[in-house]
N, CA, C and O atoms as a Tinker XYZ file with bonds, in Angstrom:
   348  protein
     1  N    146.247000   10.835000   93.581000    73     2
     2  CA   146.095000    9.887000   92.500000    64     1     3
     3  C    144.931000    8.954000   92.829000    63     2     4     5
     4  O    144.634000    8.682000   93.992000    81     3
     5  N    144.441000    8.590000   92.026000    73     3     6
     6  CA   142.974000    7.959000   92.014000    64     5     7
     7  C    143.339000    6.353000   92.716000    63     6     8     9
     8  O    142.317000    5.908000   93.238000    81     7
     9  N    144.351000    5.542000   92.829000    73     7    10
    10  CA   144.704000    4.578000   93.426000    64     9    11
    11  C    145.165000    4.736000   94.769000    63    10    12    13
    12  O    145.476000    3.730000   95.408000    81    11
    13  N    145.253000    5.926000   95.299000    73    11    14
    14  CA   145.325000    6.237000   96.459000    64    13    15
    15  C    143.758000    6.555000   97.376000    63    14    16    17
    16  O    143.725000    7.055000   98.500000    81    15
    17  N    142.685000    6.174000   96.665000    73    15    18
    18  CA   141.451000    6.425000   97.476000    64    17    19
    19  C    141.210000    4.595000   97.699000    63    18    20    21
    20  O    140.799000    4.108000   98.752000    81    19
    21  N    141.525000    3.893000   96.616000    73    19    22
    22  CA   141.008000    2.138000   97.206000    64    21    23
    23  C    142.543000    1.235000   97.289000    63    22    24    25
    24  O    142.822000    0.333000   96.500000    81    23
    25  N    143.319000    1.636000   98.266000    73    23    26
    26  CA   144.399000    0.367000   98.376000    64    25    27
    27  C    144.176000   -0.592000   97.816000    63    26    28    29
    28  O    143.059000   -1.023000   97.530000    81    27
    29  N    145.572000   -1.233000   97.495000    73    27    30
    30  CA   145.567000   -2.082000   96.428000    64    29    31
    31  C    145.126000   -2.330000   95.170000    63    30    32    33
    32  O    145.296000   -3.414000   94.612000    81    31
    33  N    144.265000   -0.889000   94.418000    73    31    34
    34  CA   144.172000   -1.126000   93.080000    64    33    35
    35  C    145.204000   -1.161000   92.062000    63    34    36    37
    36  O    146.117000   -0.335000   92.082000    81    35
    37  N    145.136000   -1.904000   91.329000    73    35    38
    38  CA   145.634000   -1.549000   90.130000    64    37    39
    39  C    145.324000   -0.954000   88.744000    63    38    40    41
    40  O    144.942000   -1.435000   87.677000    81    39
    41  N    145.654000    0.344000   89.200000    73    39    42
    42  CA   145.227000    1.358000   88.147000    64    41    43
    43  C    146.815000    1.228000   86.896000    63    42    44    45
    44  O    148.025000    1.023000   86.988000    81    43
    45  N    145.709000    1.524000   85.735000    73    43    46
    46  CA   145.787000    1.209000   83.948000    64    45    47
    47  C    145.179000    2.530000   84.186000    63    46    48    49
    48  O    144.355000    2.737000   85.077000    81    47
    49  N    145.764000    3.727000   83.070000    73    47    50
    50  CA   145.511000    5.120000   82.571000    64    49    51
    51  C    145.177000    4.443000   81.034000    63    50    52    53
    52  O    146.171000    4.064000   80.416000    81    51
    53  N    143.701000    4.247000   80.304000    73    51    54
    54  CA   143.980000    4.049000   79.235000    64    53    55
    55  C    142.860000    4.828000   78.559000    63    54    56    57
    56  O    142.093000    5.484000   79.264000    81    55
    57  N    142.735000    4.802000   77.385000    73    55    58
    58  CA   141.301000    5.003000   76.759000    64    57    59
    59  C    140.573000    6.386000   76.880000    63    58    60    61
    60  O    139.422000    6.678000   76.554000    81    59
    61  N    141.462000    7.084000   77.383000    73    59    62
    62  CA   140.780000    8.483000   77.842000    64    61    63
    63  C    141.313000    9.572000   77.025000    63    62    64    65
    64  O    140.633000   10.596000   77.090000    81    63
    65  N    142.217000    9.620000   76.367000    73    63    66
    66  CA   143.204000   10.414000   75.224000    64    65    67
    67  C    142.834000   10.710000   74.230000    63    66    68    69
    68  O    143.639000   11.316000   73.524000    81    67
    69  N    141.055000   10.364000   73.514000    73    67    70
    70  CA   140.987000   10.635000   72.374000    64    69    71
    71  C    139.491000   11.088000   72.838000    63    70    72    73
    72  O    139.040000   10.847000   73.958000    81    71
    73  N    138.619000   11.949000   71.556000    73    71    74
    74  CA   137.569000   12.107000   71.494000    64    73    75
    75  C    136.286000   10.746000   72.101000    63    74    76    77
    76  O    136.581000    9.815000   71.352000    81    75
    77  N    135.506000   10.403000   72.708000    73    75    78
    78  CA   134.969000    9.003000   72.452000    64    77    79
    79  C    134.678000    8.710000   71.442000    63    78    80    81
    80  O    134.777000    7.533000   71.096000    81    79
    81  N    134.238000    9.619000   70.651000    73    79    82
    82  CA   133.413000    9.092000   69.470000    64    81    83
    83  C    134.633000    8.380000   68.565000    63    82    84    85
    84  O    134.439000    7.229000   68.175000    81    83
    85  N    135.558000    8.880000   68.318000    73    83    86
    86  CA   136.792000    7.397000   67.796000    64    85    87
    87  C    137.106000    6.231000   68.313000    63    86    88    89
    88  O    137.885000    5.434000   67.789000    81    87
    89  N    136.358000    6.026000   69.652000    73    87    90
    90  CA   137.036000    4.819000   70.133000    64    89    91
    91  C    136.064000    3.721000   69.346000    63    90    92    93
    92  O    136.436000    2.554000   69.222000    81    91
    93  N    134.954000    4.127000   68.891000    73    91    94
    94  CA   134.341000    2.605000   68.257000    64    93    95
    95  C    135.157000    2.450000   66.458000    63    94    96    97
    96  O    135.199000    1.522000   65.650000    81    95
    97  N    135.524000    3.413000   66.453000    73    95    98
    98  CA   135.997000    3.395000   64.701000    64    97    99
    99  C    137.919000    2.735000   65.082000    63    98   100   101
   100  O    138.644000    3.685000   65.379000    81    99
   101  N    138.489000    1.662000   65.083000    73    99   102
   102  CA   139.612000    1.324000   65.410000    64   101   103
   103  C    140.630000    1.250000   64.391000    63   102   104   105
   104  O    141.843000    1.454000   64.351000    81   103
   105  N    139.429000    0.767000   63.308000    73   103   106
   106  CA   140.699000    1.155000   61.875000    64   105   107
   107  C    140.613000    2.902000   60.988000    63   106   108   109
   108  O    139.523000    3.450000   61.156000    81   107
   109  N    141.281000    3.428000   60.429000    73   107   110
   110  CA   140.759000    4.453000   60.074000    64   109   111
   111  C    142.212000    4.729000   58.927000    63   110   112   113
   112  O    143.361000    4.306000   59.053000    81   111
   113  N    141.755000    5.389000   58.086000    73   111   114
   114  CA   142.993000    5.726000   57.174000    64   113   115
   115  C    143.576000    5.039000   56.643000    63   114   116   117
   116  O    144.488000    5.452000   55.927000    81   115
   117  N    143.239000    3.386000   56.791000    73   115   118
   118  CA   144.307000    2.330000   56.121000    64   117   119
   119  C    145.210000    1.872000   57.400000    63   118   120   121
   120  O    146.364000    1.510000   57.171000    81   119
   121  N    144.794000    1.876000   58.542000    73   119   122
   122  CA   145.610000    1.712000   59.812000    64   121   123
   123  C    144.961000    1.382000   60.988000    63   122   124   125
   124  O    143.746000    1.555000   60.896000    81   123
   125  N    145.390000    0.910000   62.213000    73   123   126
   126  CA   144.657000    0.808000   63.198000    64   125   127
   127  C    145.331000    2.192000   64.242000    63   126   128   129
   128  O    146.485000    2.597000   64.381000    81   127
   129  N    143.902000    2.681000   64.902000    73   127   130
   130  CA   143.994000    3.771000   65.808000    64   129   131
   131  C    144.993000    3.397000   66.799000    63   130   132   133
   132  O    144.959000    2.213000   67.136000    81   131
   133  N    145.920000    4.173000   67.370000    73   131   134
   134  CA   146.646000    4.197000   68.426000    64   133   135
   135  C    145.782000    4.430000   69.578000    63   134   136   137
   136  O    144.751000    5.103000   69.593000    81   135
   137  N    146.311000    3.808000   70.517000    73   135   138
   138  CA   145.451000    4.136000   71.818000    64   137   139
   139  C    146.626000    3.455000   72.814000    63   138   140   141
   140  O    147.148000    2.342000   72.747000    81   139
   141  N    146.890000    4.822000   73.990000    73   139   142
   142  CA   148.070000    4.852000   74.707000    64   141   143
   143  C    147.703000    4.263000   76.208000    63   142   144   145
   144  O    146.605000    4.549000   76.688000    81   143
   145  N    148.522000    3.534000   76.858000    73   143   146
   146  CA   148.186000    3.695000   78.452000    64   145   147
   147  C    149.415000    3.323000   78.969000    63   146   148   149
   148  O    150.463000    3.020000   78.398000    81   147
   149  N    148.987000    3.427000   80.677000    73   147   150
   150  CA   150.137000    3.638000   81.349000    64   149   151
   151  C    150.112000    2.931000   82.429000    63   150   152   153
   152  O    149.088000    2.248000   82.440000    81   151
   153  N    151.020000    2.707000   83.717000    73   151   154
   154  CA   150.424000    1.904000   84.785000    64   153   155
   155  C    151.334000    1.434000   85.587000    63   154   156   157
   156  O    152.410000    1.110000   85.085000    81   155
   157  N    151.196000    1.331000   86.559000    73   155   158
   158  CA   152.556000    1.022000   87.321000    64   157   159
   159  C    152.874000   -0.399000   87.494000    63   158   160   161
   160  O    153.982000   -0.931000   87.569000    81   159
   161  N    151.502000   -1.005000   87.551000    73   159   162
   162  CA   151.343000   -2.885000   87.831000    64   161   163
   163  C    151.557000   -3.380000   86.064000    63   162   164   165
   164  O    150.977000   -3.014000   85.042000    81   163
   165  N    152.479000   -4.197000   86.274000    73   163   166
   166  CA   152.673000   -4.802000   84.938000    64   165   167
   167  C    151.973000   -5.719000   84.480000    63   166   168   169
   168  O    151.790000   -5.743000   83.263000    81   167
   169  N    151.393000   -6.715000   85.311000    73   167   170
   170  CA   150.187000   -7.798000   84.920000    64   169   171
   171  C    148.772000   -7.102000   84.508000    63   170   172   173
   172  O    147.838000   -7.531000   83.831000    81   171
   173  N    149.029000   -5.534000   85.355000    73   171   174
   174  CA   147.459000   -5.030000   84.810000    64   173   175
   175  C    147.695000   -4.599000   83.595000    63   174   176   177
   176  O    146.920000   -4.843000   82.670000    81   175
   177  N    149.043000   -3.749000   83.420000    73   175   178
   178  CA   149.347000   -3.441000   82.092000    64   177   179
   179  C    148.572000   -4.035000   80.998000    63   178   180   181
   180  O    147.764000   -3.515000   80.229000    81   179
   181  N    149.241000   -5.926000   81.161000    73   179   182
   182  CA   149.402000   -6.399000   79.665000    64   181   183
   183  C    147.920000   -6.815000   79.852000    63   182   184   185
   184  O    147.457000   -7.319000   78.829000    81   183
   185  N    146.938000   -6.724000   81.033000    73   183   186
   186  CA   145.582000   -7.186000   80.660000    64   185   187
   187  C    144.481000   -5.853000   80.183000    63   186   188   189
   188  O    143.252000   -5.897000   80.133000    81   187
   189  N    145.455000   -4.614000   79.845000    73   187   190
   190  CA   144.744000   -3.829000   79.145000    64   189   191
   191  C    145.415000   -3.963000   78.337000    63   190   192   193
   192  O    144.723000   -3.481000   77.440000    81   191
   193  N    147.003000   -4.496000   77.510000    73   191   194
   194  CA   147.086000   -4.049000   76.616000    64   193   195
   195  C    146.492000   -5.197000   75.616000    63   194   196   197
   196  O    146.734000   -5.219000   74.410000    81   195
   197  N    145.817000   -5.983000   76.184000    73   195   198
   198  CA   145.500000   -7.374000   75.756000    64   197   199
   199  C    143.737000   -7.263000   75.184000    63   198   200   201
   200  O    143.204000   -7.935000   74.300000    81   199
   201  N    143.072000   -6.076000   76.122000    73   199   202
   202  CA   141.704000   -5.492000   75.917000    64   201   203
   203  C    141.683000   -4.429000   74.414000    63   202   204   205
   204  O    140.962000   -4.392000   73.417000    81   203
   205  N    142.684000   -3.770000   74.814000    73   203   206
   206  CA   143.274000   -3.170000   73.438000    64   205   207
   207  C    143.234000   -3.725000   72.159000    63   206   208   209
   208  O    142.854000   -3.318000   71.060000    81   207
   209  N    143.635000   -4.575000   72.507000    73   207   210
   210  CA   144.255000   -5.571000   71.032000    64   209   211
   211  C    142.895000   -5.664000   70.727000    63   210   212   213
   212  O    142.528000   -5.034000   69.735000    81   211
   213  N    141.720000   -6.566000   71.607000    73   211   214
   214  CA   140.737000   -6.637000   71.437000    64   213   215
   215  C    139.775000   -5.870000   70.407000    63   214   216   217
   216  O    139.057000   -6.406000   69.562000    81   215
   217  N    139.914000   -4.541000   70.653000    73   215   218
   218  CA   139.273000   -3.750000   70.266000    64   217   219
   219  C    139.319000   -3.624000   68.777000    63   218   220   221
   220  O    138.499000   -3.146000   67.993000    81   219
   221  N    140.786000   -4.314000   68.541000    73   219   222
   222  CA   141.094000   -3.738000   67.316000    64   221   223
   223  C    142.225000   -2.342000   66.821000    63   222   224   225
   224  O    142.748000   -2.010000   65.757000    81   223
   225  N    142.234000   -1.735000   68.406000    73   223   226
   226  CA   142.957000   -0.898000   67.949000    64   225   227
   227  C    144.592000   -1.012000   68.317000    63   226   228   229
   228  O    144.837000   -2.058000   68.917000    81   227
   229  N    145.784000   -0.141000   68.080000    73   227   230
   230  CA   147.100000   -0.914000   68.228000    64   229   231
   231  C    147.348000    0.003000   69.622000    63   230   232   233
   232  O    147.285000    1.218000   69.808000    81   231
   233  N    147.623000   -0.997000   70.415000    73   231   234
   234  CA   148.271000   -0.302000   71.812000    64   233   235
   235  C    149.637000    0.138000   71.809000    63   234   236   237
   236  O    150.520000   -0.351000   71.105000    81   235
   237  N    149.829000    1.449000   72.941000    73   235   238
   238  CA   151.077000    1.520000   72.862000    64   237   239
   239  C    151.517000    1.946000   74.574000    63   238   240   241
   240  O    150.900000    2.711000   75.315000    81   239
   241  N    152.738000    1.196000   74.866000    73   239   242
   242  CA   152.714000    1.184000   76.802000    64   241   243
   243  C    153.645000    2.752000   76.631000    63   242   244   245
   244  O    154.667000    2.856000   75.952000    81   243
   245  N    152.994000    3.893000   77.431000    73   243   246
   246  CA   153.933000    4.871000   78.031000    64   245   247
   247  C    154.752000    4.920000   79.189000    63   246   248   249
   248  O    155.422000    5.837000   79.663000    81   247
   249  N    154.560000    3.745000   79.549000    73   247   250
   250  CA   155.416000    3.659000   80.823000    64   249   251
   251  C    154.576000    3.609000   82.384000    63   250   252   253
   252  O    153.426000    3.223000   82.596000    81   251
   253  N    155.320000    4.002000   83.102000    73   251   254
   254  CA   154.825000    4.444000   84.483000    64   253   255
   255  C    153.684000    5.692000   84.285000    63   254   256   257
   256  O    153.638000    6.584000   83.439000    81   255
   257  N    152.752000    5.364000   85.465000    73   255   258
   258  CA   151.506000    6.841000   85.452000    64   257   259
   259  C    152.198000    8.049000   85.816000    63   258   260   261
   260  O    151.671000    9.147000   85.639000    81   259
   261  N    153.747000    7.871000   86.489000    73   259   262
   262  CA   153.898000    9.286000   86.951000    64   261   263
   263  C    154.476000    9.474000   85.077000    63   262   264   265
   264  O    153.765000   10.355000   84.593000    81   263
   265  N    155.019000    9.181000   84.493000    73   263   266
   266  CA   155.672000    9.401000   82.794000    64   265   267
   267  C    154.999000    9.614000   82.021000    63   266   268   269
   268  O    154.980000   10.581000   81.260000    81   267
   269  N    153.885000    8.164000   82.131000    73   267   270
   270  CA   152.482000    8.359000   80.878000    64   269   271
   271  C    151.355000    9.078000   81.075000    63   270   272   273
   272  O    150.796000    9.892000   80.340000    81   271
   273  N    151.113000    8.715000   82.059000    73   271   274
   274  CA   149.671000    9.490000   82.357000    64   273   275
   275  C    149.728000   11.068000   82.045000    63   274   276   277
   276  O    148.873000   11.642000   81.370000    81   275
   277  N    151.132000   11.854000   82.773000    73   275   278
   278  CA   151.160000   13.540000   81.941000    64   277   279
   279  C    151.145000   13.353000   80.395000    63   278   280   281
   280  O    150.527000   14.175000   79.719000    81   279
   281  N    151.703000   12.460000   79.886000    73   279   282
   282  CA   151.513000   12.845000   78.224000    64   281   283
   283  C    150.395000   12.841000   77.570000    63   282   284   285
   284  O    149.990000   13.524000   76.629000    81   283
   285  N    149.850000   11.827000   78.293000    73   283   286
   286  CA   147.897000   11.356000   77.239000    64   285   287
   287  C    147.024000   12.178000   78.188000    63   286   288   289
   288  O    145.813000   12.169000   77.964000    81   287
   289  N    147.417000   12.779000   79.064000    73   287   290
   290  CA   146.196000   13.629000   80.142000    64   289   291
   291  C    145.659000   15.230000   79.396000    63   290   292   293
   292  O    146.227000   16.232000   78.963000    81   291
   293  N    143.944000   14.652000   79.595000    73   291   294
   294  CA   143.221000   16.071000   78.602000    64   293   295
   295  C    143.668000   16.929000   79.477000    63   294   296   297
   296  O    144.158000   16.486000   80.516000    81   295
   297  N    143.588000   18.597000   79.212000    73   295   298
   298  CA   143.527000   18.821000   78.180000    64   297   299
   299  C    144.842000   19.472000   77.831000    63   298   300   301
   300  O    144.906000   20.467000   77.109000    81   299
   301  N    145.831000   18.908000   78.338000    73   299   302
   302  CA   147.639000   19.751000   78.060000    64   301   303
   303  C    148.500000   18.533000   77.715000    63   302   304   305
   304  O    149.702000   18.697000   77.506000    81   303
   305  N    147.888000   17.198000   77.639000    73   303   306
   306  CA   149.170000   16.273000   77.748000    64   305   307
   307  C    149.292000   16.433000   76.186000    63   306   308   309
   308  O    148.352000   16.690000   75.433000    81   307
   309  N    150.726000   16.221000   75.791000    73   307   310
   310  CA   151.545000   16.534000   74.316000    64   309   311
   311  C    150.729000   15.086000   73.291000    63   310   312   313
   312  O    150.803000   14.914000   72.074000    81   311
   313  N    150.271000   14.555000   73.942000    73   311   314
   314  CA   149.350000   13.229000   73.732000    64   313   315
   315  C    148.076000   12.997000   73.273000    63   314   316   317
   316  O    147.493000   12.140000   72.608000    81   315
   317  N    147.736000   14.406000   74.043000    73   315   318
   318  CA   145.852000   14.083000   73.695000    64   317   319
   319  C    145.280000   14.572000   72.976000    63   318   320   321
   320  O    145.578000   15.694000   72.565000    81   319
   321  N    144.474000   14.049000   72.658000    73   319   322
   322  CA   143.640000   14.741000   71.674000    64   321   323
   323  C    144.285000   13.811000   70.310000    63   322   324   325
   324  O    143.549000   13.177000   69.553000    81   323
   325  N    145.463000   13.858000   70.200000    73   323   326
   326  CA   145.961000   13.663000   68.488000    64   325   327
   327  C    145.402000   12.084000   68.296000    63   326   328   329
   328  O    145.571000   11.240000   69.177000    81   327
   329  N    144.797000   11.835000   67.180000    73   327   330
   330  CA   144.791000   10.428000   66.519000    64   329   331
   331  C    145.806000    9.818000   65.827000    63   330   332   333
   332  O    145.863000    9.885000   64.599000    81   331
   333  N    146.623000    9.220000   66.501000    73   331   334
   334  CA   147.379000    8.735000   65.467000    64   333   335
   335  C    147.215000    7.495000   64.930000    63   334   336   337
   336  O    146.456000    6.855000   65.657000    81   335
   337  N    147.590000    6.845000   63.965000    73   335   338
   338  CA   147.266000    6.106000   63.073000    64   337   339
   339  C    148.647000    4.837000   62.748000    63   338   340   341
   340  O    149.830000    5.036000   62.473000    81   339
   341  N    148.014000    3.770000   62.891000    73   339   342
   342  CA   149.543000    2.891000   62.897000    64   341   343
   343  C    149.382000    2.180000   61.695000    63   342   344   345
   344  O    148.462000    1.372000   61.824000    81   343
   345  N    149.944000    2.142000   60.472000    73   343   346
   346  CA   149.636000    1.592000   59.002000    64   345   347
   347  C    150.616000    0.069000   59.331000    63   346   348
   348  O    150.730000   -0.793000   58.459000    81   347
């Protein structure tokens, strides 16, 4: 796992689940884009899910990286790729 090469990071799985080219378009369809992450540190959590918000688009927490990270991971997680849309 990628937090196992610099001790003590706090790794956030976010932003990587969709095409890039959607990440600048946040509203779409009458809704704001979903965009998923994951993470084991909870303060890092809410300061991505707080970057999120930022963006415009609607965050959603999957949990722990060992739970979330398989669902939104290219190119097999049941997660990726899909846009979903939060009205």
């Amino acid at each position: 796992m990628v937090g196992g090469f610099v001790p003590g990071a706090r790794v956030v799985k976010a932003f990587n689940h969709l095409p890039v080219n959607l990440l600048p378009e946040p509203m779409a369809s009458g809704g704001k884009r979903v965009l998923f992450y994951s993470g084991d540190d909870a303060s890092a959590k809410e300061d991505v899910r707080k970057l999120i918000d930022r963006t415009g688009a609607f965050p959603i927490d999957l949990g722990s990286l060992d739970v979330g990270a398989p669902l939104a991971s290219l190119p097999f997680g049941p997660l990726a790729g899909i846009s979903l849309i939060k009205t």
